[in-house]
C-alpha positions in Angstrom: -2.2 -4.6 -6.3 1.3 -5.4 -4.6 2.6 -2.7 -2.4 5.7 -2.7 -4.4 4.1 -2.7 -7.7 3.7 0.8 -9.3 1.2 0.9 -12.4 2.9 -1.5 -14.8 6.3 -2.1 -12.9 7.8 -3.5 -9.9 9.5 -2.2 -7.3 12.4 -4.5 -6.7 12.0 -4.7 -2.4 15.7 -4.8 -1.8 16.5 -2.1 -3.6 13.3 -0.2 -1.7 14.6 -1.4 2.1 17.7 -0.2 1.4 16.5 3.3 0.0 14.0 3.9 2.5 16.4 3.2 5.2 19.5 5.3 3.7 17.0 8.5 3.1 15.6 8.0 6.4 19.5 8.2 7.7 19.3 11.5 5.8 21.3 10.1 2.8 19.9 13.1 0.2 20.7 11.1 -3.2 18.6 8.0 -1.6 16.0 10.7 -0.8 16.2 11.7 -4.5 15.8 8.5 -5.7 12.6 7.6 -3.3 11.0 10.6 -4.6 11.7 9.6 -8.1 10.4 6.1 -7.7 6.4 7.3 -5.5 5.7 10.7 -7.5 4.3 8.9 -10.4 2.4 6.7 -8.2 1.4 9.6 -5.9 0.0 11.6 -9.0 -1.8 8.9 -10.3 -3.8 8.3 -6.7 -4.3 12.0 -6.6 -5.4 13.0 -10.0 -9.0 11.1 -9.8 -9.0 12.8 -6.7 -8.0 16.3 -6.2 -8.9 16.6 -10.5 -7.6 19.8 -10.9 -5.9 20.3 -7.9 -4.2 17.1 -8.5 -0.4 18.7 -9.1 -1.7 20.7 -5.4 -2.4 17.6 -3.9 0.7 15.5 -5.1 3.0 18.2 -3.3 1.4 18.2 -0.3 1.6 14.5 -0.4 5.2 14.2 -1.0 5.9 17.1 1.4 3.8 14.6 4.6 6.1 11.6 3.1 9.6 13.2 3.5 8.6 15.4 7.3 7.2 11.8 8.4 9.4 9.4 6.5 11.5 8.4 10.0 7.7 7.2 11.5 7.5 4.3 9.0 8.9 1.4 10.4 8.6 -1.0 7.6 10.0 0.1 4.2 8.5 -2.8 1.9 4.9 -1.0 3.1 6.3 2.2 1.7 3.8 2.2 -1.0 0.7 1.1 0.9 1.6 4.0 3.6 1.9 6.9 0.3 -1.3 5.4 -0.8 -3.0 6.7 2.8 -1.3 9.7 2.7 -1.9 10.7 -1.1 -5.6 9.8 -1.1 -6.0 11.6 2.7 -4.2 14.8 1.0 -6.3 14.4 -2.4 -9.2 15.0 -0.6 -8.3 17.5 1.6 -7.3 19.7 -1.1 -10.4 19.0 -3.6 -12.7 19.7 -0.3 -10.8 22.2 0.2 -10.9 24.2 -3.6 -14.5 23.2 -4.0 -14.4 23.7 -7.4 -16.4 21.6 -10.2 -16.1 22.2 -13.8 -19.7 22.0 -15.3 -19.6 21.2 -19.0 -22.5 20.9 -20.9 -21.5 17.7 -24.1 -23.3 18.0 -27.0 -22.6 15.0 -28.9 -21.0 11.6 -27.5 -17.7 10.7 -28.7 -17.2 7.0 -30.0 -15.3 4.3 -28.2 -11.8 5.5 -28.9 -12.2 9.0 -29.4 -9.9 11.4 -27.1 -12.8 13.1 -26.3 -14.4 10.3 -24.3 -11.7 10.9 -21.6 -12.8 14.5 -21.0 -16.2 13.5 -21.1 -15.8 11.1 -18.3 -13.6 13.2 -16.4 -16.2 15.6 -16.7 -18.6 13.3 -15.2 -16.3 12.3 -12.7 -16.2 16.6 -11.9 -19.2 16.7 -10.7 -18.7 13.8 -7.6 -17.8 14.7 -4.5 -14.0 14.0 -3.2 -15.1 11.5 -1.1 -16.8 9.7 -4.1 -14.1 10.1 -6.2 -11.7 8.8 -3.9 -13.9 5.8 -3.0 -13.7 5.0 -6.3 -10.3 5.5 -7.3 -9.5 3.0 -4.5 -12.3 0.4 -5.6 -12.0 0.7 -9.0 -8.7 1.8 -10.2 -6.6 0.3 -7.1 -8.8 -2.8 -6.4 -8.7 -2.2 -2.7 -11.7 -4.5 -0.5 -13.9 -2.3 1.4 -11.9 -2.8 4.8 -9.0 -1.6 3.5 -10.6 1.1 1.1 -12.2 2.5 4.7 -9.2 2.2 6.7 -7.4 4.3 4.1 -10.1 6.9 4.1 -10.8 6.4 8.1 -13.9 5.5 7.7 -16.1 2.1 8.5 -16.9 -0.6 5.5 -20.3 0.3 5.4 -19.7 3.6 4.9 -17.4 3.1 2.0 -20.2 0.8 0.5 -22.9 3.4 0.8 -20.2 6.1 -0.5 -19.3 3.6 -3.6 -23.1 3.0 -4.1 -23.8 6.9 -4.4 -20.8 7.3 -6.4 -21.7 4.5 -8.8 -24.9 5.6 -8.9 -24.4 9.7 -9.7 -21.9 8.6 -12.2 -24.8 6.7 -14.1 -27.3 9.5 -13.4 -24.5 12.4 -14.5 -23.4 9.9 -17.8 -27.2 9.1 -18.8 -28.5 12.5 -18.8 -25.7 14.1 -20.3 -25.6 14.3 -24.4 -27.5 10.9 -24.0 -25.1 8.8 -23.4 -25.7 5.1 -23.0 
């Protein structure tokens, strides 16, 4: 994904260079208007994460991004540097809490159904953080394993044996459960 691209839209660069660099001046609408443009991004990248803690984890996100704003150096790698921060905080705060949501599904919903998205989130519940966000940043961000591990400060290898546990308790947790397929 482009570090200026944000779910389905772009970022236009100039318009992000010049933002960054008037809210790091202290200009407080520019500031306003940063925050407007990453918080949808940072809850997206938090709420696989942090699950439930997600709105916990996008504030402590956007409070490390406006006390460290004046360390980043290049504004076009604004996104890319929220990334590191949002996932780092997403899994701080779900390690932190602790907390999984065991659900027992009775019945599996069909392709479409509504209910399909709680039943995978609940799935997802019952991964670690680190699994979670190893994921998330294979899966839904398409991040290589180099970068994946230098986002979550950790070696390659390590996110590959993290992905293969994740994928792997994922299948276990979605094949026992309500027999799904």
């Amino acid at each position: 994904m482009d570090d200026n691209q944000v779910g389905s839209h772009f970022v236009d660069p100039t318009w992000l260079a010049t933002t960054v660099r008037r809210a790091q001046r202290g200009d407080l609408i520019a500031l306003h208007d940063l925050l407007d443009a990453i918080t949808p991004y940072v809850r997206r990248l938090c709420g696989p994460i942090a699950l439930q803690d997600a709105p916990d984890a996008t504030q402590e996100t956007l409070i490390v991004v406006l006390r460290h704003l004046g360390d980043l150096r290049e504004p076009g790698a604004l996104f890319g540097w929220v990334r590191v921060i949002a996932v780092r905080e997403a899994v701080r705060i779900a390690k932190q809490s602790s907390r999984t949501v065991p659900m027992e599904m009775v019945e599996v919903p069909a392709p479409g159904d509504p209910a399909l998205v709680a039943d995978i989130r609940d799935v997802l519940n019952r991964l670690s953080p680190e699994h979670r966000a190893v994921l998330m940043l294979r899966e839904l961000e398409g991040l290589d394993e180099q970068t994946a591990g230098q986002h979550l400060g950790v070696p390659a290898g390590t996110v590959r044996s993290r992905l293969f546990r994740a994928r792997r308790s994922f299948r276990k947790a979605w094949h026992t459960e309500g027999g799904r397929r």
